[in-house]
PyMOL Python script that loads the backbone (N, CA, C, O; Angstrom):
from pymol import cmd

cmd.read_pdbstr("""\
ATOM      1  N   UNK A   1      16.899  16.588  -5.847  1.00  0.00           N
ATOM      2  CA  UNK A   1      15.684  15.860  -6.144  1.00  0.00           C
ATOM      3  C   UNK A   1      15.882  14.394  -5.752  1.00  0.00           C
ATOM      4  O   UNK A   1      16.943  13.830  -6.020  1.00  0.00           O
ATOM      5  N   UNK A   2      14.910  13.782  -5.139  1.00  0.00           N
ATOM      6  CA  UNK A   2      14.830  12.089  -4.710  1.00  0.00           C
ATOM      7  C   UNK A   2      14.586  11.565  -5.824  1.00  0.00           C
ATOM      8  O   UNK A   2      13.997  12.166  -6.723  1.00  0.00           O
ATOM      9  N   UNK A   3      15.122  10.052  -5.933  1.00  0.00           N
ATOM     10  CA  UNK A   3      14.499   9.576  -6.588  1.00  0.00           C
ATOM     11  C   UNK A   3      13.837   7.807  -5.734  1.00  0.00           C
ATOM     12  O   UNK A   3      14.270   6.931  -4.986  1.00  0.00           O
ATOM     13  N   UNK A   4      12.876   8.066  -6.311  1.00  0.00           N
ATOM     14  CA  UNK A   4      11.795   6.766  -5.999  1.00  0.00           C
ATOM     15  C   UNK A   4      11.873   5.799  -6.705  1.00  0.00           C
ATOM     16  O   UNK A   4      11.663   6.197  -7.851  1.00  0.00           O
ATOM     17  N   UNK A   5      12.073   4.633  -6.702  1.00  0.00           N
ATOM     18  CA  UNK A   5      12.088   3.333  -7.529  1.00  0.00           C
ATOM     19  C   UNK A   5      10.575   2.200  -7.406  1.00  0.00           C
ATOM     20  O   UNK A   5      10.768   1.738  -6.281  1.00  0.00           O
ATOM     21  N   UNK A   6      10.012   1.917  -7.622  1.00  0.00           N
ATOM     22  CA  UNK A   6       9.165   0.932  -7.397  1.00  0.00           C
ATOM     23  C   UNK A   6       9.050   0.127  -8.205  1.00  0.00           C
ATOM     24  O   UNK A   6       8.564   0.399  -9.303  1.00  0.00           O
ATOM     25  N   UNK A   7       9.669  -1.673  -7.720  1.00  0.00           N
ATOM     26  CA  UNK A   7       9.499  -2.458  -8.659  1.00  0.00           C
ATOM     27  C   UNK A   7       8.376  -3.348  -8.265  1.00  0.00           C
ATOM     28  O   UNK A   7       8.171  -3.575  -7.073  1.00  0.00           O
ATOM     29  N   UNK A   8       7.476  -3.977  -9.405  1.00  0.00           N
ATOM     30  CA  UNK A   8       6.733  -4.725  -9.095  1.00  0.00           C
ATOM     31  C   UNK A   8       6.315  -5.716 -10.332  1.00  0.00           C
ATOM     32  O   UNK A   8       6.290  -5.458 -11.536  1.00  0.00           O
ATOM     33  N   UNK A   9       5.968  -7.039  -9.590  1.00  0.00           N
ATOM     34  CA  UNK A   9       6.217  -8.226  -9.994  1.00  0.00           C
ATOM     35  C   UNK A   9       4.854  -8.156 -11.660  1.00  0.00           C
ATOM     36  O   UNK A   9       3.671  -7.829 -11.562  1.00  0.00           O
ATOM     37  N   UNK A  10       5.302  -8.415 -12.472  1.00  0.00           N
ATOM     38  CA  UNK A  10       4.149  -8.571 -14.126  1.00  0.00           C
ATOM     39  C   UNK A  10       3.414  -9.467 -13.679  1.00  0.00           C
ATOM     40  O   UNK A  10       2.209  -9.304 -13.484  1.00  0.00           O
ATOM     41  N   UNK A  11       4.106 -10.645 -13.433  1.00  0.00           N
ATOM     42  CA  UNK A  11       3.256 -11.751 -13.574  1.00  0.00           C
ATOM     43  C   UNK A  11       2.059 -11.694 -11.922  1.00  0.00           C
ATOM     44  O   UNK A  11       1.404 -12.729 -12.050  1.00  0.00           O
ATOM     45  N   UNK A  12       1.712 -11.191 -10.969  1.00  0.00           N
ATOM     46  CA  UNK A  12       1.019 -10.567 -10.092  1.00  0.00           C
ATOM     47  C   UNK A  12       0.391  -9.409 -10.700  1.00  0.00           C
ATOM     48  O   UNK A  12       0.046  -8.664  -9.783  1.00  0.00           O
ATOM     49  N   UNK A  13       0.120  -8.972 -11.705  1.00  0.00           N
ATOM     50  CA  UNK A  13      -0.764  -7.471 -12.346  1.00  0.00           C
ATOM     51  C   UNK A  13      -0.576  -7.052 -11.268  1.00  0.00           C
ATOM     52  O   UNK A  13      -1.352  -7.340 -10.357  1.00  0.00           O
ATOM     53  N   UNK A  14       1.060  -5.847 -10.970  1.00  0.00           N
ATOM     54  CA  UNK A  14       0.592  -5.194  -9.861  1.00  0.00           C
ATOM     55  C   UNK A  14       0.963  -3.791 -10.449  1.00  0.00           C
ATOM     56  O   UNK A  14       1.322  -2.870  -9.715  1.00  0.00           O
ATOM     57  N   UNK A  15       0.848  -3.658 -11.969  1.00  0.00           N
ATOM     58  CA  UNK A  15       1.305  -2.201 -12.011  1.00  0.00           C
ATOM     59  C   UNK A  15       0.153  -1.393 -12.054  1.00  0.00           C
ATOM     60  O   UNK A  15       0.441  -0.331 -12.607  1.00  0.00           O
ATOM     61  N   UNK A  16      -1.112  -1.441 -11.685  1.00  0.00           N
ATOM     62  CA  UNK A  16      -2.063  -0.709 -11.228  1.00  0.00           C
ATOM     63  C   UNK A  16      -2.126  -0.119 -10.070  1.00  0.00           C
ATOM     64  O   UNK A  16      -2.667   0.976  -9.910  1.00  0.00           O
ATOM     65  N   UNK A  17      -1.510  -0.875  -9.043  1.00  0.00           N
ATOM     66  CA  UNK A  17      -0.757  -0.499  -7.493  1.00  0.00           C
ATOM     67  C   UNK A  17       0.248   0.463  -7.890  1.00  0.00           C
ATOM     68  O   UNK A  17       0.117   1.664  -7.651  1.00  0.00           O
ATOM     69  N   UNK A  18       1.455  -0.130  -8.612  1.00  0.00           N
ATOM     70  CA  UNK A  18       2.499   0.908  -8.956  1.00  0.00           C
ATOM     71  C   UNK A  18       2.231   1.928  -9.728  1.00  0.00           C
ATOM     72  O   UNK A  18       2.708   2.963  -9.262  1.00  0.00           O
ATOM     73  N   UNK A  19       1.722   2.059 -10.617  1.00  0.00           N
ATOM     74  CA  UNK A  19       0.960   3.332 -11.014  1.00  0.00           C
ATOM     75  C   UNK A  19       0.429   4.267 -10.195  1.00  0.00           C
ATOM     76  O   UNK A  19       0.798   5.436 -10.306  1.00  0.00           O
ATOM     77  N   UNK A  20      -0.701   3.820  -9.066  1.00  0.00           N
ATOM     78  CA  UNK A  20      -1.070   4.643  -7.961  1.00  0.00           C
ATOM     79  C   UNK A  20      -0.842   5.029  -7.234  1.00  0.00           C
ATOM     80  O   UNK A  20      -1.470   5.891  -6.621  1.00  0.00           O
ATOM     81  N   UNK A  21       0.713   4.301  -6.842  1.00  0.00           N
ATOM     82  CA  UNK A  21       1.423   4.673  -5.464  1.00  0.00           C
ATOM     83  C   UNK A  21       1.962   6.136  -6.091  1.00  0.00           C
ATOM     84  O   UNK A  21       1.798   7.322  -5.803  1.00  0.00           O
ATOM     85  N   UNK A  22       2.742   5.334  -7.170  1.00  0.00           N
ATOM     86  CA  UNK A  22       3.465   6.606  -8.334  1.00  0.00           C
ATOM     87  C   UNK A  22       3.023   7.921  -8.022  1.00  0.00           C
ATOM     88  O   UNK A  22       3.649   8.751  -7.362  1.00  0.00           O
ATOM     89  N   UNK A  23       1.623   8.088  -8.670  1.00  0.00           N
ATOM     90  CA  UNK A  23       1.024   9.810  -8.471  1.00  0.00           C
ATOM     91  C   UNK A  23       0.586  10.043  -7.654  1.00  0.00           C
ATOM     92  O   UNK A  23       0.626  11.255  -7.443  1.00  0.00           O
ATOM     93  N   UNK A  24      -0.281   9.057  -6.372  1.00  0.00           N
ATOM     94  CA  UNK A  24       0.381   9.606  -5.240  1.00  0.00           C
ATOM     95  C   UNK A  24       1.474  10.476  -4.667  1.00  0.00           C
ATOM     96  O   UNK A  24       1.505  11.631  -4.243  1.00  0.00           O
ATOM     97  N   UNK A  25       2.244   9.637  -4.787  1.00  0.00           N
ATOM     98  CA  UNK A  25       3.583  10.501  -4.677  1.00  0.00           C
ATOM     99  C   UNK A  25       3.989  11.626  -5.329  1.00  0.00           C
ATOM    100  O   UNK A  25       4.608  12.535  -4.776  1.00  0.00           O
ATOM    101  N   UNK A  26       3.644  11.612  -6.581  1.00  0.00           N
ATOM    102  CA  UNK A  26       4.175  12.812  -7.229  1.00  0.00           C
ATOM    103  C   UNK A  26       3.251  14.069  -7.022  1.00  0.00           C
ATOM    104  O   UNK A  26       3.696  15.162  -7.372  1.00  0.00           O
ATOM    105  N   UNK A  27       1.911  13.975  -6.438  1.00  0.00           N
ATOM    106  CA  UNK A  27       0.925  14.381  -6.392  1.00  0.00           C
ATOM    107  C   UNK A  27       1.288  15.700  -4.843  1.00  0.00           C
ATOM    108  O   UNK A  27       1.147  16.897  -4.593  1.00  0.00           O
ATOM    109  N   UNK A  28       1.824  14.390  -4.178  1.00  0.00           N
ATOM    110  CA  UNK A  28       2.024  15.030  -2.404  1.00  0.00           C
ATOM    111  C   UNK A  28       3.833  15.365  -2.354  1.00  0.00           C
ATOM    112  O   UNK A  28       4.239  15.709  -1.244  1.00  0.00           O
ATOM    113  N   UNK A  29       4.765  15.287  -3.349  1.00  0.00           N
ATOM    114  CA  UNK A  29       6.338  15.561  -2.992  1.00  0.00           C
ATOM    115  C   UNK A  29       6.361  16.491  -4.676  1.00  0.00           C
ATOM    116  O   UNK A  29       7.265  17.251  -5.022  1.00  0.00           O
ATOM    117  N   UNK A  30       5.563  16.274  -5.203  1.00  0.00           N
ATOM    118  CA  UNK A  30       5.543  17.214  -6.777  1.00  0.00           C
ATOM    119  C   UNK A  30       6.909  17.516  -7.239  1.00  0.00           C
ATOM    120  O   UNK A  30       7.495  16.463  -6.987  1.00  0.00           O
ATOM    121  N   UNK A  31       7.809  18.353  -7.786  1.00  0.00           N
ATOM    122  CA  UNK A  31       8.957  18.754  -8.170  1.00  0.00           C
ATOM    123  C   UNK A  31      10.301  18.192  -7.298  1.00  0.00           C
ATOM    124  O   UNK A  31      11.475  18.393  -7.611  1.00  0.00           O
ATOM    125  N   UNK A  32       9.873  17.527  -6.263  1.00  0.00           N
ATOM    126  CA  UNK A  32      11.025  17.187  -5.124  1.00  0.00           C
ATOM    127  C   UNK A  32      11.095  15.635  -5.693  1.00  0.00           C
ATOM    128  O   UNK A  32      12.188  15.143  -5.415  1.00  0.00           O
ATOM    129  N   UNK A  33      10.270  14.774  -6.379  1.00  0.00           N
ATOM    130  CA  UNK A  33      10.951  13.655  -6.593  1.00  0.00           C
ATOM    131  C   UNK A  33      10.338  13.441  -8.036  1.00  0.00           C
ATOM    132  O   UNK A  33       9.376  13.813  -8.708  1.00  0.00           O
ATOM    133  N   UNK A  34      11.558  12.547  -8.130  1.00  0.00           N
ATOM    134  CA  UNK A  34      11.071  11.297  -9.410  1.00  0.00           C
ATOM    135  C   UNK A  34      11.061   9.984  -9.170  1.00  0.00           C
ATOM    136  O   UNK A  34      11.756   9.214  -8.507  1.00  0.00           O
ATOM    137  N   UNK A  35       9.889   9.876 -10.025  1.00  0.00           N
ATOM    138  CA  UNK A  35       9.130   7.934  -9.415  1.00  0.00           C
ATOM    139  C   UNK A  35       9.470   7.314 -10.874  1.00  0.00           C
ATOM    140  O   UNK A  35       9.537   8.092 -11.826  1.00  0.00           O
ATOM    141  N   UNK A  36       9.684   5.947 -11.063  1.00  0.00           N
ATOM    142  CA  UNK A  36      10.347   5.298 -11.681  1.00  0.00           C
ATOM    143  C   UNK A  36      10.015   3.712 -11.508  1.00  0.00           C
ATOM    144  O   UNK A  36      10.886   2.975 -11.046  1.00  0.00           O
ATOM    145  N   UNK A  37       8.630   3.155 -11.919  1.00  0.00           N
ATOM    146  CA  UNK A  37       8.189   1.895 -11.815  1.00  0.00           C
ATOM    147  C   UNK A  37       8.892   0.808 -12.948  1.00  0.00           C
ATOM    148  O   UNK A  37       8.948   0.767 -14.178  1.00  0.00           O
ATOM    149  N   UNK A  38       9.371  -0.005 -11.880  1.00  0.00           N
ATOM    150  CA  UNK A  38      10.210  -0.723 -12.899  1.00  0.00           C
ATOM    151  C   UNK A  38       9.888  -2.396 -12.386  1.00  0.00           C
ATOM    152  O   UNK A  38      10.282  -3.075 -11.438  1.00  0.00           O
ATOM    153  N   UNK A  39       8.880  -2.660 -13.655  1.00  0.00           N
ATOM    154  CA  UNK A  39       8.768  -4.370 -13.807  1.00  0.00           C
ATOM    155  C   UNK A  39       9.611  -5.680 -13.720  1.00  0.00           C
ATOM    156  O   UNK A  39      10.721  -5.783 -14.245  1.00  0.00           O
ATOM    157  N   UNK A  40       9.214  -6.323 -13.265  1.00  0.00           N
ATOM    158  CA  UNK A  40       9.918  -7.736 -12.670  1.00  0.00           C
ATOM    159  C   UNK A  40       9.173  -9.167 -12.720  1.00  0.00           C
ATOM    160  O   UNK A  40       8.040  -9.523 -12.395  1.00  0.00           O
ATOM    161  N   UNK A  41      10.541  -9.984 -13.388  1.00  0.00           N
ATOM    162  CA  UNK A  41       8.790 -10.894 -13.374  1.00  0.00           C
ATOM    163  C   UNK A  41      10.103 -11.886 -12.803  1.00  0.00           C
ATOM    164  O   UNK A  41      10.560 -12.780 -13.515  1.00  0.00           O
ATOM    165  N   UNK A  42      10.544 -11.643 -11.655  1.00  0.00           N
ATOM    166  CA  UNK A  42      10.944 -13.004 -10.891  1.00  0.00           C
ATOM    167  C   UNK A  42      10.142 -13.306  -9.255  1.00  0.00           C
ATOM    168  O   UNK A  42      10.592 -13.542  -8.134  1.00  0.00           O
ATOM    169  N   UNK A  43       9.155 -13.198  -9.658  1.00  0.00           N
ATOM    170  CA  UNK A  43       8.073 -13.454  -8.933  1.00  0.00           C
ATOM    171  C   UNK A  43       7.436 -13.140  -7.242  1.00  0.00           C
ATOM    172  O   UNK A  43       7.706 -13.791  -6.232  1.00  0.00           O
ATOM    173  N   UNK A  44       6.758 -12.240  -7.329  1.00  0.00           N
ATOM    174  CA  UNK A  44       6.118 -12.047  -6.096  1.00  0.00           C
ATOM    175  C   UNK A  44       6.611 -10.236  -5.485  1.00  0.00           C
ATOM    176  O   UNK A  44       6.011  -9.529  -4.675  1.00  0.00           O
ATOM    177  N   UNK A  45       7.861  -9.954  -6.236  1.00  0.00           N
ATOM    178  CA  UNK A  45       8.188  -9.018  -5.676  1.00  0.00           C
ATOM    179  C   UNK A  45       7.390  -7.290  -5.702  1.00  0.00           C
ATOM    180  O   UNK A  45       6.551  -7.056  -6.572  1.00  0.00           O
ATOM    181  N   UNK A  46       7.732  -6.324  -4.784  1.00  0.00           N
ATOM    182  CA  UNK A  46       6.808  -5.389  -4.616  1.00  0.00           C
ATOM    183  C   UNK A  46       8.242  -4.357  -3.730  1.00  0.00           C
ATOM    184  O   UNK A  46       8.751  -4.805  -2.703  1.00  0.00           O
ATOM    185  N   UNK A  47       8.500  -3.600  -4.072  1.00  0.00           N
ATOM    186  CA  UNK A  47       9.609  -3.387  -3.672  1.00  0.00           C
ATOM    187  C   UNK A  47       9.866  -1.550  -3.935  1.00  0.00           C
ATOM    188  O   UNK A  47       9.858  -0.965  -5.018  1.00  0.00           O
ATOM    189  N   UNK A  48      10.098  -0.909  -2.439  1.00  0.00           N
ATOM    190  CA  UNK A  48       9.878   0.586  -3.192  1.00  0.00           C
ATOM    191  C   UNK A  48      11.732   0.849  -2.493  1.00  0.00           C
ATOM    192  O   UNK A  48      12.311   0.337  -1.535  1.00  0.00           O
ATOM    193  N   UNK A  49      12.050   1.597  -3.247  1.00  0.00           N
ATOM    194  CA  UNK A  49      13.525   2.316  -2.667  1.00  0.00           C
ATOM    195  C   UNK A  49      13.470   3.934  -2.906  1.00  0.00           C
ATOM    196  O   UNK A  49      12.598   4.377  -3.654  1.00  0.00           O
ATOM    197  N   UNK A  50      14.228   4.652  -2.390  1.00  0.00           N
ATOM    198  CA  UNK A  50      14.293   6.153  -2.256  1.00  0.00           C
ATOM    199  C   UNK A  50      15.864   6.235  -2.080  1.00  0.00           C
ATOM    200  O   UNK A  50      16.431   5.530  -1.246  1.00  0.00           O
ATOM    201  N   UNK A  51      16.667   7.278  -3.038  1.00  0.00           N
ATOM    202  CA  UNK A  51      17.874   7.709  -3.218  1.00  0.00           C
ATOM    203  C   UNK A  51      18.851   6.233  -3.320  1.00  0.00           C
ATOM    204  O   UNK A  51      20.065   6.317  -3.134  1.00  0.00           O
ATOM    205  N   UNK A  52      18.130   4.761  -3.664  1.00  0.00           N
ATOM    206  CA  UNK A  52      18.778   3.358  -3.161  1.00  0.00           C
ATOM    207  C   UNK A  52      18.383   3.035  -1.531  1.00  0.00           C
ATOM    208  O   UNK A  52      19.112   2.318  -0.845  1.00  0.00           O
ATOM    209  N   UNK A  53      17.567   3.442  -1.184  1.00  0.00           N
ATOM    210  CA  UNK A  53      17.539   2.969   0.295  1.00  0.00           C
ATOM    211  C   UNK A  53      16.226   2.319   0.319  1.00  0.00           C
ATOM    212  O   UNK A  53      15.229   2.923  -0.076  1.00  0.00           O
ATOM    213  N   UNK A  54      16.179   1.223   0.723  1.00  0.00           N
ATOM    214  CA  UNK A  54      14.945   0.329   0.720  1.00  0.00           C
ATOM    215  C   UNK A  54      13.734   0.704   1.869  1.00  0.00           C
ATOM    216  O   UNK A  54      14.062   0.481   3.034  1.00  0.00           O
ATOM    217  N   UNK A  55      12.434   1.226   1.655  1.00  0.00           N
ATOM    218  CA  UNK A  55      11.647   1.950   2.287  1.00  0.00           C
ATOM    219  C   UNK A  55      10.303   0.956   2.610  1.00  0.00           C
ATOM    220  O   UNK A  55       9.599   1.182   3.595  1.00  0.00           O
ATOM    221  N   UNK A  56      10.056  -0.031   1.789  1.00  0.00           N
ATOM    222  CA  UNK A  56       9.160  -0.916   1.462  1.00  0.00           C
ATOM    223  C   UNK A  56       9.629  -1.983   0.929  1.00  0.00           C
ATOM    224  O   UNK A  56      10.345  -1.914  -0.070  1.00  0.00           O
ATOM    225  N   UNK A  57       9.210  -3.483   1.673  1.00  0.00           N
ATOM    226  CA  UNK A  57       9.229  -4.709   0.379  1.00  0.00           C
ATOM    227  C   UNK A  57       8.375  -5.408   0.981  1.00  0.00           C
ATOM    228  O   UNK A  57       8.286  -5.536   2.202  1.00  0.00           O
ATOM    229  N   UNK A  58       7.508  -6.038  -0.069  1.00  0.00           N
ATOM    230  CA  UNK A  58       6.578  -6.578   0.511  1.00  0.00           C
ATOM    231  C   UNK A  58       6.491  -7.620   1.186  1.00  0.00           C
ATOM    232  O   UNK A  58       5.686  -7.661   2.116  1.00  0.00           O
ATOM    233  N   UNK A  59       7.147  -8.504   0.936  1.00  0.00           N
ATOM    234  CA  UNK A  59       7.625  -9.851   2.207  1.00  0.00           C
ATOM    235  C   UNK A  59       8.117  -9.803   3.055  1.00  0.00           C
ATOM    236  O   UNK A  59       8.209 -10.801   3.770  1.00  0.00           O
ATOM    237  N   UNK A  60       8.600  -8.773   3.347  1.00  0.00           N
ATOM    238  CA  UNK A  60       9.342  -8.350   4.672  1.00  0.00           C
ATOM    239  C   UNK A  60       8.560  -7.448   5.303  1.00  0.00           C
ATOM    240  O   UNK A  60       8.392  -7.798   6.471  1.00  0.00           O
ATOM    241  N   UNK A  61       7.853  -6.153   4.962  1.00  0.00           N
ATOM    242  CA  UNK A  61       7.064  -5.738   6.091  1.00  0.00           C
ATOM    243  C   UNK A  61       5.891  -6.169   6.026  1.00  0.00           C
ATOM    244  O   UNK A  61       5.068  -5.479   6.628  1.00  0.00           O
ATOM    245  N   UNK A  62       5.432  -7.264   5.397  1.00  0.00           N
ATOM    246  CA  UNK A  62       4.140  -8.053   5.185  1.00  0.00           C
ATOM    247  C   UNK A  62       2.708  -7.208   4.551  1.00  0.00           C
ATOM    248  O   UNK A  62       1.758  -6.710   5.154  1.00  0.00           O
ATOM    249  N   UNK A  63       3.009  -7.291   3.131  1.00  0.00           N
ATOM    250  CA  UNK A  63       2.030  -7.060   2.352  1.00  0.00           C
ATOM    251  C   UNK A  63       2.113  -5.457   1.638  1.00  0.00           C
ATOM    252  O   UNK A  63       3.215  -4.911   1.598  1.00  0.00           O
ATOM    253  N   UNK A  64       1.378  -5.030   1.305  1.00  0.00           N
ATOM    254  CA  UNK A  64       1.438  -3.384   1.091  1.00  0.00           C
ATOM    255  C   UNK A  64       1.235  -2.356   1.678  1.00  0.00           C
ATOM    256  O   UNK A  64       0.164  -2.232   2.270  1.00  0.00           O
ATOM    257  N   UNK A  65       2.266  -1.227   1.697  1.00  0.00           N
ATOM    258  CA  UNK A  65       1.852  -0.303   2.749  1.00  0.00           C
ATOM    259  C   UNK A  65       0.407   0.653   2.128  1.00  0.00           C
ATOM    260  O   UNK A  65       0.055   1.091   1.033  1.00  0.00           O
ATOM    261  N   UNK A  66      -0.121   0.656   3.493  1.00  0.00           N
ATOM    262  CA  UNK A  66      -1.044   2.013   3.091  1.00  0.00           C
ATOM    263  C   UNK A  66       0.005   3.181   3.043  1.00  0.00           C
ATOM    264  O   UNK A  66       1.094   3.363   3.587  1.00  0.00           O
ATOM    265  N   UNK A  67      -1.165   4.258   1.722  1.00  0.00           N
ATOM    266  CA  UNK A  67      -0.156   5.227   1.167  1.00  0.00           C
ATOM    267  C   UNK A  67      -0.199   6.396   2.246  1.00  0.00           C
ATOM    268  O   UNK A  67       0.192   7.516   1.917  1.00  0.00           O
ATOM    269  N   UNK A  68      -0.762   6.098   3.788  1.00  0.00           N
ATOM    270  CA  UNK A  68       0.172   7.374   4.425  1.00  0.00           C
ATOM    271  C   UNK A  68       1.279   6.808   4.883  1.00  0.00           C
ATOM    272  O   UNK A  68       2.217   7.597   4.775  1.00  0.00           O
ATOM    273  N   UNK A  69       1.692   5.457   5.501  1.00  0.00           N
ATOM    274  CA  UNK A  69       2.805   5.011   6.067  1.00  0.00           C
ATOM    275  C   UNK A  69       4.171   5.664   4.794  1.00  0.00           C
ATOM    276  O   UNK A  69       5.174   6.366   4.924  1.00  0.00           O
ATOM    277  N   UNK A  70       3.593   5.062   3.781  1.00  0.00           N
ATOM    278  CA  UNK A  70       4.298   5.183   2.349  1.00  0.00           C
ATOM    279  C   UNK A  70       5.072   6.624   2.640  1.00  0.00           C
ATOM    280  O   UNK A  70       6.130   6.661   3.269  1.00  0.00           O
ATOM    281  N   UNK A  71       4.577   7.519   2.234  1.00  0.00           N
ATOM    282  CA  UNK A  71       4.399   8.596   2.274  1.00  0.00           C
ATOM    283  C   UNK A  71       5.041   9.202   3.489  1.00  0.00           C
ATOM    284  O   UNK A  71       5.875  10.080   3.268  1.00  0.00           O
ATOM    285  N   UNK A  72       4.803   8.897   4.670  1.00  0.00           N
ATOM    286  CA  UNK A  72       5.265   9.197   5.919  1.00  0.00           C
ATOM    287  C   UNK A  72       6.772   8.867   5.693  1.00  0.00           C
ATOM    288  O   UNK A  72       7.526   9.810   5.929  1.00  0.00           O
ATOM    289  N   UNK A  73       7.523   7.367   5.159  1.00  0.00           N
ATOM    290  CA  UNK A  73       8.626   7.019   5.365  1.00  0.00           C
ATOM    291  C   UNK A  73       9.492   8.067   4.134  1.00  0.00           C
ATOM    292  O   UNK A  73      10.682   8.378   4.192  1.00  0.00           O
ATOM    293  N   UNK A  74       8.304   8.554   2.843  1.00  0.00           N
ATOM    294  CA  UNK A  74       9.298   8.886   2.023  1.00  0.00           C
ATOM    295  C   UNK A  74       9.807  10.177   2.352  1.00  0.00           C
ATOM    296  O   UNK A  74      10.933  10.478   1.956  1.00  0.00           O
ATOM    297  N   UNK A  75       8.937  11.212   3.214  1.00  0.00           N
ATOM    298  CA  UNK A  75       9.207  12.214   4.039  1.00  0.00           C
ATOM    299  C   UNK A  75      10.096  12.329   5.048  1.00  0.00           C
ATOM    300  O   UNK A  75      10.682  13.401   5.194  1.00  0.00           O
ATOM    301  N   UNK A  76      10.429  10.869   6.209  1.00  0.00           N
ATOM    302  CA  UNK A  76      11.111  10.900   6.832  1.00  0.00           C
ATOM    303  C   UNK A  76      12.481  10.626   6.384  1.00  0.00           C
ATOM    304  O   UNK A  76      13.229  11.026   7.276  1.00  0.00           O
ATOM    305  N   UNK A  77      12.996  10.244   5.639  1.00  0.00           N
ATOM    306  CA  UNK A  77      14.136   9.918   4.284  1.00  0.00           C
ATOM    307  C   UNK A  77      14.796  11.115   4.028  1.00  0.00           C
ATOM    308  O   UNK A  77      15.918  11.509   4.347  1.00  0.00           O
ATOM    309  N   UNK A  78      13.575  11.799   3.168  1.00  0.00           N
ATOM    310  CA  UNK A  78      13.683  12.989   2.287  1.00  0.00           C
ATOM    311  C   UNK A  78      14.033  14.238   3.117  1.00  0.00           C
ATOM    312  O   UNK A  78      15.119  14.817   3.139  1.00  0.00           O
ATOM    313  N   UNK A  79      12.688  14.606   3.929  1.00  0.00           N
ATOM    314  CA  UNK A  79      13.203  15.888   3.954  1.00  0.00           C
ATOM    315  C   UNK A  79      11.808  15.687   5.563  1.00  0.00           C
ATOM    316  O   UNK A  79      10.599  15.909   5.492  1.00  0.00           O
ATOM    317  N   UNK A  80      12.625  15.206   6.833  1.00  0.00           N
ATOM    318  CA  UNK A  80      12.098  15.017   7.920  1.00  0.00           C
ATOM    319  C   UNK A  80      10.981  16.098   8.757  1.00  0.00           C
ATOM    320  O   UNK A  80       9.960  15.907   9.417  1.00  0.00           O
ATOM    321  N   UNK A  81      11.648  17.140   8.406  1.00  0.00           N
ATOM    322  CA  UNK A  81      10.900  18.861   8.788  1.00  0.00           C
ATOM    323  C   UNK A  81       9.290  19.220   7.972  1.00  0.00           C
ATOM    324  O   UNK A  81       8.301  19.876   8.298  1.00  0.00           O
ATOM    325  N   UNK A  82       9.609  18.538   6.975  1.00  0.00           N
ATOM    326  CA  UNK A  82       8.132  18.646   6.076  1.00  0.00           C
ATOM    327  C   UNK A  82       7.124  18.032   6.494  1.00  0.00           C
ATOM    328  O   UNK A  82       7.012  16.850   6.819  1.00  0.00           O
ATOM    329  N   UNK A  83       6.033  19.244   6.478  1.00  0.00           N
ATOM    330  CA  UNK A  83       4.969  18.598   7.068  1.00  0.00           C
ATOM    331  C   UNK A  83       3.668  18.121   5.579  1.00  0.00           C
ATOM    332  O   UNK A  83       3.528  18.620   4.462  1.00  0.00           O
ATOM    333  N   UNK A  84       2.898  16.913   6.313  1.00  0.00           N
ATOM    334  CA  UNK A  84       2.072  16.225   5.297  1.00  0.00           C
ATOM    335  C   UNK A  84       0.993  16.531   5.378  1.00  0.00           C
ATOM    336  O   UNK A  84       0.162  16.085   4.587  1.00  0.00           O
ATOM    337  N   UNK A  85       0.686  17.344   6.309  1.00  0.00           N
ATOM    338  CA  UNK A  85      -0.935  18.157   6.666  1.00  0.00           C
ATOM    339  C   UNK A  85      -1.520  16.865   7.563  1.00  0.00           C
ATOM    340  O   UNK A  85      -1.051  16.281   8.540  1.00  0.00           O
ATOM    341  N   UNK A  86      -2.949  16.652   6.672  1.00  0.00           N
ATOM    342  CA  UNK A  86      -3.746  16.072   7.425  1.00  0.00           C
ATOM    343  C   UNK A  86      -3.075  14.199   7.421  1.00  0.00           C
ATOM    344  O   UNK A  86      -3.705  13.258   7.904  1.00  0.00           O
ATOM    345  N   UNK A  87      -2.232  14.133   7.010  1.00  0.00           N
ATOM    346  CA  UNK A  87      -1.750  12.531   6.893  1.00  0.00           C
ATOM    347  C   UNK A  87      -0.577  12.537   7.935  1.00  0.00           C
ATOM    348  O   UNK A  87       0.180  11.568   7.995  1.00  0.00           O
ATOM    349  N   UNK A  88      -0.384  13.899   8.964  1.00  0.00           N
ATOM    350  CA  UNK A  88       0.578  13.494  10.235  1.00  0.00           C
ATOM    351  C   UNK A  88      -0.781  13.458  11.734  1.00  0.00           C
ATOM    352  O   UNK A  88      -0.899  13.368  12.956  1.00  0.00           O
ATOM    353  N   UNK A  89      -1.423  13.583  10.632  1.00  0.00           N
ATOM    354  CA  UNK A  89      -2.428  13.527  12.456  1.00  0.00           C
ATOM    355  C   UNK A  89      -3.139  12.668  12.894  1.00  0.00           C
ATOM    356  O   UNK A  89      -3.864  11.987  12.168  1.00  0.00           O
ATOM    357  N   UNK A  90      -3.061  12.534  14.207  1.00  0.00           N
ATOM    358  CA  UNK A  90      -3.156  11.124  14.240  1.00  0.00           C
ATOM    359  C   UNK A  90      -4.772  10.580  14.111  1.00  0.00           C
ATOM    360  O   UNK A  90      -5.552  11.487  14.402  1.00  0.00           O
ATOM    361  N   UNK A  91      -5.374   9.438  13.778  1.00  0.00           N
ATOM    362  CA  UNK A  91      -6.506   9.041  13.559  1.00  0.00           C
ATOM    363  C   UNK A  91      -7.113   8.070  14.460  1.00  0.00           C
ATOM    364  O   UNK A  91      -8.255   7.662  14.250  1.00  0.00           O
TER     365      UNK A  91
END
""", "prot")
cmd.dss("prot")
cmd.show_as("cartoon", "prot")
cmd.util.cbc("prot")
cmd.orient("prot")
């Protein structure tokens, strides 16, 4: 089983984001991972990791991912062969 980390900054109200990314995820990888939002208040941060491997941060790939990129990277990590249906085709 993966596990997912997502920290995000209190003082930015961003655990409404982290909440959503959350069941997202658990929604589309179900029994294959656990998500784990964990608050921060040293400011600005947005930050997702998988098994410890950094997949997302928000100052560095500039801003928030949309949740197919999200999703796409936590698949390519996890378990590369799995397909995401309609979120691998292209638009």
């Amino acid at each position: 089983m993966a596990h997912l980390e997502i920290t995000y900054c209190t003082g930015c109200n961003w655990l409404l984001r982290a909440g959503w990314y959350a069941q997202e995820c658990l929604s589309t990888f179900s029994t294959d991972i656990r998500v784990t939002i964990i608050p921060d208040d040293s400011g600005g941060v947005f930050r997702v990791t998988l098994d410890g491997t950094e997949i997302w941060e928000r100052k560095k790939d500039g801003g928030f991912p949309d949740i197919r990129t999200l999703k796409q990277r936590i698949r390519d990590q996890m378990d590369p062969e799995r397909s995401l249906g309609h979120l691998d085709r292209e638009t």
